[in-house]
C-alpha positions in Angstrom: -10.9 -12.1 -30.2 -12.7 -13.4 -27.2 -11.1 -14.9 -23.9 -12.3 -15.5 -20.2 -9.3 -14.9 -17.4 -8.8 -14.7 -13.7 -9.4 -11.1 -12.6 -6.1 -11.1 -10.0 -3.6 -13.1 -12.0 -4.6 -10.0 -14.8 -4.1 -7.6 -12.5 -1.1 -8.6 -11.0 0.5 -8.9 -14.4 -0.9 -5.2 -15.3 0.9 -4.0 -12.3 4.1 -5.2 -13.8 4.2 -3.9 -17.4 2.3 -0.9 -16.3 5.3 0.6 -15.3 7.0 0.9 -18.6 4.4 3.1 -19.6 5.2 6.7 -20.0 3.0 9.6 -19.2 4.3 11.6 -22.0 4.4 9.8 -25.4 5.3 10.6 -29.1 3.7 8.0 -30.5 -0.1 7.8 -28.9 0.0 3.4 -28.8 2.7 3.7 -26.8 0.2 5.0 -23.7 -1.4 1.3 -24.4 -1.2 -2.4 -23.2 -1.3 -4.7 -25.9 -3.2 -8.0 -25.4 -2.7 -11.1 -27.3 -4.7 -14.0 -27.3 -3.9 -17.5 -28.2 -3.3 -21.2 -27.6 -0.7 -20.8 -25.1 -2.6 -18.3 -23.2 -2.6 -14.5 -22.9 0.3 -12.2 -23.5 -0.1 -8.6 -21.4 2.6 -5.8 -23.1 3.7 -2.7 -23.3 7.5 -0.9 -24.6 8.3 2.6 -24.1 10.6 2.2 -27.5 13.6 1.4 -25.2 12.4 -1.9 -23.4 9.4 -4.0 -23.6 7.9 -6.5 -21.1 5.7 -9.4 -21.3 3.7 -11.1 -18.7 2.4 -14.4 -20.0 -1.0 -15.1 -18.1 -3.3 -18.6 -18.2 -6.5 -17.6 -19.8 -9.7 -19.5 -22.0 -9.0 -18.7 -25.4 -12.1 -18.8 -27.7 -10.7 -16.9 -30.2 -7.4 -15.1 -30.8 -6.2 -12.3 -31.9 -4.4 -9.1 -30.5 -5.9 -5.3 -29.5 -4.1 -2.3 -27.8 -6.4 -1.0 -25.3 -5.7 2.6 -22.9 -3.2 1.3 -20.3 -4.0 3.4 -17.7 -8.1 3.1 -18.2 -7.8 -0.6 -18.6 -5.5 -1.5 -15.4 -7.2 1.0 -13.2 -10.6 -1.4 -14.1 -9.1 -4.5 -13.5 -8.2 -3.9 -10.5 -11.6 -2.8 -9.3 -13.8 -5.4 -10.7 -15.9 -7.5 -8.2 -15.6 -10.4 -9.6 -12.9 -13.4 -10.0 -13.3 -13.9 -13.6 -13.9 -11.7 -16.7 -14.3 -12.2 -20.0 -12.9 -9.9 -22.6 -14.6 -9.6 -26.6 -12.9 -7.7 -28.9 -14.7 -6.5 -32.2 -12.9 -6.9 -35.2 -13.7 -3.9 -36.8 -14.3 -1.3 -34.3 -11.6 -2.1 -32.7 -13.7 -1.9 -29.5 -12.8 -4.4 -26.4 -16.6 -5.3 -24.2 -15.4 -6.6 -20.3 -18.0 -8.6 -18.7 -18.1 -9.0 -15.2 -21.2 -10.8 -13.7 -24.1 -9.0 -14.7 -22.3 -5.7 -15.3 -20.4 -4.8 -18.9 -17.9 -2.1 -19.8 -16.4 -0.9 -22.9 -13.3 0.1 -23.8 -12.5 1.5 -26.9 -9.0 0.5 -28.3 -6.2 1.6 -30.9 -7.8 0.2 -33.7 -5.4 -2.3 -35.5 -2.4 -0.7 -34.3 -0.3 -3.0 -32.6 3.0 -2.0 -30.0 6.6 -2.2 -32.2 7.8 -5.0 -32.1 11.7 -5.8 -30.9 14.6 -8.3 -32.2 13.9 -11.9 -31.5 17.2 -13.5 -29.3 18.1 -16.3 -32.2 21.8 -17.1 -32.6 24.5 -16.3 -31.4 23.5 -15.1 -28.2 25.0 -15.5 -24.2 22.8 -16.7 -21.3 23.5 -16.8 -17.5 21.0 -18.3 -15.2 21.2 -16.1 -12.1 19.5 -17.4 -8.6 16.6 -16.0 -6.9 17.2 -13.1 -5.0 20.3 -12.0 -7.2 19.2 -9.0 -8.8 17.4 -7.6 -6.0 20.7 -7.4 -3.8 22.5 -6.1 -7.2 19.5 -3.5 -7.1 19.8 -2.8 -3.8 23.8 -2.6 -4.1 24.1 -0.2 -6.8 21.4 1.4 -8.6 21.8 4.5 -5.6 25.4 5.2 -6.8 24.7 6.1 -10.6 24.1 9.6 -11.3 21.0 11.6 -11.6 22.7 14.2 -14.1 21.8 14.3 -17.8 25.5 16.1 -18.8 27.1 12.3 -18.6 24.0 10.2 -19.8 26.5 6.6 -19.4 26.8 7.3 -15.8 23.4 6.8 -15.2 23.7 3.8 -16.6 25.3 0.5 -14.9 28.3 -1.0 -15.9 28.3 -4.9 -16.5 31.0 -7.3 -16.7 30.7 -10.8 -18.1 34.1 -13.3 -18.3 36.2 -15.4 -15.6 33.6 -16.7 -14.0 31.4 -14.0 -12.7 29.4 -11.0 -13.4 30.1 -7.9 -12.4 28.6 -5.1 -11.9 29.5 -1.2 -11.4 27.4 2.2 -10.6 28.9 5.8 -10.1 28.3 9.2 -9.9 31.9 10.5 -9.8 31.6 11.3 -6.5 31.1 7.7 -5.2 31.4 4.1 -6.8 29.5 1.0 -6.2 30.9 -2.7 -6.9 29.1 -6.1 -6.8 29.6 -9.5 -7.8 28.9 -12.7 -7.8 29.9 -15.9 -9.1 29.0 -17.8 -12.4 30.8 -21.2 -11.7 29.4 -22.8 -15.1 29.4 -19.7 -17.3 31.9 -20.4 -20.2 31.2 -18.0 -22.8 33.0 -14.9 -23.9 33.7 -12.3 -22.3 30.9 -9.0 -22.3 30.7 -5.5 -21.4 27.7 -3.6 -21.8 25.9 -0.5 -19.6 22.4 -1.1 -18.3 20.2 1.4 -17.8 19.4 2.0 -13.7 15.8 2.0 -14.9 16.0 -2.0 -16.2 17.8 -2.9 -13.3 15.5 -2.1 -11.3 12.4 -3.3 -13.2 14.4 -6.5 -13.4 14.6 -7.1 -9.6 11.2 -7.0 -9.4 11.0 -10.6 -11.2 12.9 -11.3 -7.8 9.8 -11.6 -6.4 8.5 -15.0 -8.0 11.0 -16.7 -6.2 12.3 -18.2 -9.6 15.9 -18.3 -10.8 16.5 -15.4 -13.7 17.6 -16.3 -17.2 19.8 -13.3 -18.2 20.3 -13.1 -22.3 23.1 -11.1 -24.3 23.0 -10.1 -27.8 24.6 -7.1 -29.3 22.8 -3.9 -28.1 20.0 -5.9 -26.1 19.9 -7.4 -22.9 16.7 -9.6 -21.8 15.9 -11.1 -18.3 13.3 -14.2 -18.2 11.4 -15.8 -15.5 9.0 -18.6 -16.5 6.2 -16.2 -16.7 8.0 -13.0 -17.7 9.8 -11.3 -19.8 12.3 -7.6 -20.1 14.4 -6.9 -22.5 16.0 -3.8 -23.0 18.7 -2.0 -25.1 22.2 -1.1 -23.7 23.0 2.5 -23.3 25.9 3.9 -26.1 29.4 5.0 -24.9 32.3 3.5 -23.0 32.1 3.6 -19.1 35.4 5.3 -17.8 37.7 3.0 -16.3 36.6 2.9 -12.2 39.6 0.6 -11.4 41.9 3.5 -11.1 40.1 4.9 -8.6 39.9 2.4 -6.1 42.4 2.0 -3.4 45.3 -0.9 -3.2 46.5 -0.4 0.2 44.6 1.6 3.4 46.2 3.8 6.0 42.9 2.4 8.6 41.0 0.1 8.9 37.9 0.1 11.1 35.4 -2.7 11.9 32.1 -1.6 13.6 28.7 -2.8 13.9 26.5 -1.7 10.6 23.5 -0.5 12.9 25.4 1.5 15.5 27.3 3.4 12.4 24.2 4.0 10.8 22.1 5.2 13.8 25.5 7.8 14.9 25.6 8.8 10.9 21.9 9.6 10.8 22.0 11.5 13.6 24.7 13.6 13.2 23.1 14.3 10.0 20.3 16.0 11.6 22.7 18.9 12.2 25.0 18.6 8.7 21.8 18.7 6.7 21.0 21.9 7.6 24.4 23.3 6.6 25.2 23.5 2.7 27.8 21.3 3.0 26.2 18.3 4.5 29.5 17.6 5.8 30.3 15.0 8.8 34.2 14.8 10.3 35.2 11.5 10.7 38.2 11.1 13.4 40.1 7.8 14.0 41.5 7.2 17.5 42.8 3.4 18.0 39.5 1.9 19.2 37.6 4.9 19.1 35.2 6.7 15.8 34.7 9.6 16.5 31.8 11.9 14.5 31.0 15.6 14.3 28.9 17.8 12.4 27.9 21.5 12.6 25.6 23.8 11.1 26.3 27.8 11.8 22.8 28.7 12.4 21.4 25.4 14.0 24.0 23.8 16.5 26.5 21.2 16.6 26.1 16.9 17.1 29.0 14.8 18.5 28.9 10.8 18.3 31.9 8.6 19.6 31.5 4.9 18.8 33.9 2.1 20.2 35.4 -0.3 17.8 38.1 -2.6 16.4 40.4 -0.9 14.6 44.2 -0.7 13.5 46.1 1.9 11.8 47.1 5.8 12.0 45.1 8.3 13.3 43.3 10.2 10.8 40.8 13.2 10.5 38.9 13.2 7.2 35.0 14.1 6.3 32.4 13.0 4.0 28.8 13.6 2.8 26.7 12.8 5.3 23.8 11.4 2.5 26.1 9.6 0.9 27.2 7.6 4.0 23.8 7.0 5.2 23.0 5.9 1.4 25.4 3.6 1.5 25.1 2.0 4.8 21.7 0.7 4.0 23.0 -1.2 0.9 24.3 -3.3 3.3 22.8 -6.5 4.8 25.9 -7.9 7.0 26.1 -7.0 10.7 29.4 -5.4 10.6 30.9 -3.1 8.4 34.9 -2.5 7.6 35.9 1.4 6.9 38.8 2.1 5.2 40.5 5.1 5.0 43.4 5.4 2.3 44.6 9.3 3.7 42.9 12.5 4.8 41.8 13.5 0.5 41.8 9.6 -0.7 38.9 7.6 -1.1 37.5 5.1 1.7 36.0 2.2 1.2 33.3 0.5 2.8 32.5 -2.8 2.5 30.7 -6.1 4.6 32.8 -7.5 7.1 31.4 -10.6 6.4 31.1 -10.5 2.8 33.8 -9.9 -0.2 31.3 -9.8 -3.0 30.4 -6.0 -2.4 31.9 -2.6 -1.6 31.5 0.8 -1.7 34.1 3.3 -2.4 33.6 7.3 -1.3 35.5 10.2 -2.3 36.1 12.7 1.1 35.5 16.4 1.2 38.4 18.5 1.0 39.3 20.2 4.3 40.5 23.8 4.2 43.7 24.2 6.1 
């Protein structure tokens, strides 16, 4: 196996699949990239059982073949090398992988003939979307915050996806708050999905965002798999049913507030400074026609008061939230308004873009002691 590539188009595709890698593995190839060599160029992998990714880079092939070399020992020497090019031999039968670069050498020994598992080939039978650039980085943005960070309800740190009439959805929470984005497949004509993403792929996913290039996304039962031109993720779906979020979001509100995003944010943040430092984390919200009022305390530090003016209608109302969770959720959002909705004083609120109806955010309160 012998092949000559450019030293930055290796590097950056090492710095994708490099991620997948786990520091921790059962099986000792799985700590490895696998390289493969051949007509169409070079392939740089690596799976950590659950996904796999592949980054499909131009290269002079004089021979082919495949090797598994030390992920972490070969990326971190890519990316150092001096020079633009570098040419890669691979012996056969000692399984060892020589790197020249100028006048200097390096050698890398790899995992013999063991090779990375392999995964299901999409044939038949399976359901593609074609999503536009810069999709799932606001889906990433959106929701991947929301899910939980527990292990005692493994789905719900997973993302719930909808596929049918249209559109995808797709849904994040942690029980205590609940995320929801969508956006619109006018062409899609297939059946109708459900699945549960890991957070983890999502966000691996988005980072394909970054080539500019529309996303193809692929179904096929238990896998999902996103494609650019040059790369590749696919992933399997997380077991169990999601529980049914539409109960809990509001049909009718008893307020409805409209404020800039920025000027809720920067009072939020602040008040937090105080809240943070009580157990709690707790911030009063209190609605006055035309007037947001917000207030946090902390027994042993002091107390923070922010009014902001605004457009709003409905009944006056007293009711308090998690501070983080606020602040989390205002920077998910890109509009420059934001509509708060309260639904009464132990109901959740939603917040959503003034602007925008593909994407809310819906926020249980804390319960006030009377």
């Amino acid at each position: 196996m012998q092949f000559t590539v450019d030293q930055n188009q290796l590097a950056q595709a090492l710095s994708m699949v490099i991620r997948l890698v786990q520091q921790q593995n059962t099986m000792a190839v799985l700590g490895g990239v696998q390289l493969t060599a051949s007509d169409s160029g070079l392939d740089v992998q690596t799976t950590d059982l659950f996904s796999v990714m592949t980054v499909k880079v131009r290269a002079h092939v004089i021979e082919p073949g495949t090797i598994v070399l030390p992920a972490a020992t070969f990326n971190d020497l890519i990316h150092r090398l001096p020079t633009a090019t570098v040419d890669v031999q691979v012996d056969p039968h000692s399984g060892k992988a020589v790197l020249k670069y100028g006048r200097n050498r390096a050698t890398i020994h790899g995992f013999g003939n063991d090779q990375l598992p392999e995964f299901p080939t999409f044939g038949e039978g399976v359901v593609s979307v074609t999503l536009p650039a810069g999709t799932l980085t606001s889906f990433a943005r959106q929701i991947i915050f929301a899910c939980s960070k527990e292990e005692s309800r493994p789905i719900l740190k997973g993302i719930h996806i909808e596929l049918g009439s249209g559109k995808v959805v797709l849904v994040s929470t942690d029980g205590s708050r609940l995320s929801h984005a969508w956006a619109a497949l006018p062409d899609y004509r297939g059946p109708e999905m459900r699945l549960v993403l890991p957070a983890k792929i999502l966000a691996e996913a988005s980072r394909l965002d970054s080539s500019g290039q529309p996303i193809v996304v692929t179904f096929r039962d238990g896998f999902v798999q996103f494609a650019t031109q040059d790369t590749m993720l696919t992933s399997r779906v997380l077991d169990g049913d999601y529980p049914d979020y539409q109960r809990v979001i509001p049909q009718d509100y008893q307020v409805q507030i409209r404020v800039p995003t920025a000027d809720l944010r920067g009072s939020v943040e602040r008040a937090h400074l105080i809240a943070s430092k009580d157990r709690s984390n707790a911030v009063k919200f209190n609605h006055q026609i035309g007037l947001l009022q917000m207030t946090a305390s902390a027994a042993e530090v002091g107390q923070a008061q922010e009014i902001l003016e605004c457009d709003s209608q409905g009944s006056e109302m007293e009711i308090m939230f998690n501070s983080t969770f606020i602040i989390d959720a205002l920077k998910s959002f890109s509009g420059e308004e934001v509509m708060i909705e309260f639904s009464g004083v132990q109901s959740p609120a939603r917040i959503r873009d003034a602007a925008n109806s593909q994407y809310f955010h819906i926020l249980l309160p804390l319960r006030q002691l009377v």
